[in-house]
Legacy VTK file of the C-alpha trace (Angstrom):
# vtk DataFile Version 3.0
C-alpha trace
ASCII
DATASET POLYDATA
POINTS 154 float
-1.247 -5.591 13.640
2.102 -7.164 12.932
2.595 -8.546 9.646
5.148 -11.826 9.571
4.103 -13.187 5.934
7.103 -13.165 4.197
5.624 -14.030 0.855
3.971 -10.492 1.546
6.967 -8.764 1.862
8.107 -10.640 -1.208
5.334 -9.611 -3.103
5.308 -5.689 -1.658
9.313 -5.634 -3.025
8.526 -7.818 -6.193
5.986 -5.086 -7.282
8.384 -2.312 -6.664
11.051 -4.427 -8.886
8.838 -5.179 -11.852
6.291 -1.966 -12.102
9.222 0.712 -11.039
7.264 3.482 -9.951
8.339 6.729 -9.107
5.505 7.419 -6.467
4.486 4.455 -3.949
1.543 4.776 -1.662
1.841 2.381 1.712
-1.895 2.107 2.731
-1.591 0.863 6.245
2.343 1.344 6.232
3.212 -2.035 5.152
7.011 -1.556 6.669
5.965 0.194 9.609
4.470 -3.007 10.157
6.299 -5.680 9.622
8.855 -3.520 12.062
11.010 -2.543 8.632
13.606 -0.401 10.556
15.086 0.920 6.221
13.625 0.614 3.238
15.760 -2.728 3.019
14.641 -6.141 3.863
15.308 -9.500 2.807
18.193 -8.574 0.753
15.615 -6.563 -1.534
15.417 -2.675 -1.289
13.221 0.735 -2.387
15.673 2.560 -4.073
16.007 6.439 -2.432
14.849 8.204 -5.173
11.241 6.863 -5.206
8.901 8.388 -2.957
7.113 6.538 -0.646
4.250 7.931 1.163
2.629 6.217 4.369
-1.111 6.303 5.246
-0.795 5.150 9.244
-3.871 3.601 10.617
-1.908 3.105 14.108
-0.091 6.579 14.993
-0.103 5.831 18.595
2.696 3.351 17.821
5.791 5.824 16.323
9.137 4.750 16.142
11.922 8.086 15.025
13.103 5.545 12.152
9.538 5.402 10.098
10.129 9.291 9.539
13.294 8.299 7.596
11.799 5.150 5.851
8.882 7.265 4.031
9.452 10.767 2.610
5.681 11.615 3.778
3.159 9.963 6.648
-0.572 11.070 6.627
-2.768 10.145 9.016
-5.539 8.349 7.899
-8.387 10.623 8.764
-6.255 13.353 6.972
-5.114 11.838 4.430
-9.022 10.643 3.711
-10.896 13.773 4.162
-8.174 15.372 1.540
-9.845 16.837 -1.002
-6.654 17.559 -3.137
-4.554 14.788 -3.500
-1.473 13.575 -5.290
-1.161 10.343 -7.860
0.559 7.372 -7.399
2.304 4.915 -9.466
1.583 1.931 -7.114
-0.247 1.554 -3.737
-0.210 -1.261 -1.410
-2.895 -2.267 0.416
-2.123 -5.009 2.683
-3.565 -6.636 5.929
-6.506 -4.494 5.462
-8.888 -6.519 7.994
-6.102 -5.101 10.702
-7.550 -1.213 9.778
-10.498 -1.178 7.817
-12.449 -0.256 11.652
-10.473 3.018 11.783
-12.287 3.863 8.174
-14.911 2.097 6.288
-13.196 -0.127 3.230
-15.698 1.848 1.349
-13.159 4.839 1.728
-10.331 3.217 1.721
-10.942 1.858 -1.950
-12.488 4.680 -3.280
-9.691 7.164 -2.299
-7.162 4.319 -3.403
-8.140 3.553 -6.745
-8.720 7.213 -7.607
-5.147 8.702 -6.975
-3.592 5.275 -8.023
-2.612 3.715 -11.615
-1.811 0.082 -9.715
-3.198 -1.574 -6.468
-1.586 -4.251 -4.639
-3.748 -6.198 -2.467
-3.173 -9.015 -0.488
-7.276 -10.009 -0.593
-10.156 -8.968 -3.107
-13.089 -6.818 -2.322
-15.260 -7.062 -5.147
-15.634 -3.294 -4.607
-12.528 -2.700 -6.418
-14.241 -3.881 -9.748
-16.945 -1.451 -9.640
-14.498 1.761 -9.300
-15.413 4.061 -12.099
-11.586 3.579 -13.837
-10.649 -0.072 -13.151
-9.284 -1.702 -16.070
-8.528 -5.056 -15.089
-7.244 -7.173 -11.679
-4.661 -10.201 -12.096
-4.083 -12.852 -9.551
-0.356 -13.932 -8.403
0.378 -16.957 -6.402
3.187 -16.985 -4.467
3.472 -20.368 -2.655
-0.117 -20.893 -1.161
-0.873 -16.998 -0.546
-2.716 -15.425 -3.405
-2.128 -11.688 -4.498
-4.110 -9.164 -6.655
-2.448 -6.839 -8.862
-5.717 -4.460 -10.124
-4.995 -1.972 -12.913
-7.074 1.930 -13.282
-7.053 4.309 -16.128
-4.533 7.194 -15.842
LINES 1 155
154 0 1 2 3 4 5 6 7 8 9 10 11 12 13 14 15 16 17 18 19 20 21 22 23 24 25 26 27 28 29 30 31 32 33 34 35 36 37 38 39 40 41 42 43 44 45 46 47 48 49 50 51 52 53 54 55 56 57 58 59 60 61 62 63 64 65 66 67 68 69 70 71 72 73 74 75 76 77 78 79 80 81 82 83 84 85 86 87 88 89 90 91 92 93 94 95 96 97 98 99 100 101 102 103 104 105 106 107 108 109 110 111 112 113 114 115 116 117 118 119 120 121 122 123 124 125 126 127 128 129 130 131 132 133 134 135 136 137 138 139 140 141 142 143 144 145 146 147 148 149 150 151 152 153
């Protein structure tokens, strides 16, 4: 469950930097999971005024600090089964192989890409492509690790 990679984190902060949304969505809390204890690491930073919103696939692991990292943590089951939901800037989905037996990826990329403009992923599911308003995915290298940045209609 731990995430070490620091090209992810890299990438995760990178995206904030260059895309600046207002409204992030951590699928799989990212942070919580590379034990983030601020928004801050490796000299790189989410500034206060964006809103970041966990979906926690582990909440039997709680630390007080992750309530004061994100502005909002939803369960997973809850936060799927929402029928109403809000729209993101950006979302995140990272080390997905470490949750995706909580919920089915199906879910998981359907619920994304619909309440999401970008997706961050650290691997590709060709089920992403096939999402009724995907535009386009890009590939970024960083070192050996390869990223994909997928775009959906607003």
């Amino acid at each position: 469950m731990i995430l070490k990679n620091e090209n992810s984190i890299y990438m995760f902060y990178e995206a904030i930097e260059q895309l600046e949304p207002e409204k992030i969505l951590d699928v799989g809390m990212f942070l919580k999971r590379t034990g983030a204890v601020s928004r801050k690491v490796m000299s790189r930073d989410i500034p206060e005024d964006r809103q970041l919103t966990g979906i926690d696939f582990f909440p039997e692991l709680t630390f007080p600090v992750w309530n004061m990292i994100y502005d909002q943590i939803e369960t997973a089951e809850s936060y799927y089964k929402k029928q109403d939901t809000e729209k993101y800037d950006l979302a995140v989905v990272f080390g997905a192989e470490d949750f995706q037996k909580k919920v089915s990826m199906d879910k998981i990329i359907t619920k994304t890409a619909d309440v999401s403009k970008y997706v961050l992923l650290d691997q590709w599911i060709p089920a992403w492509k096939s999402q009724k308003r995907f535009i386009r995915a890009t590939d970024i290298k960083v070192e050996n690790d390869i990223y994909f940045l997928a775009m959906f209609e607003e």
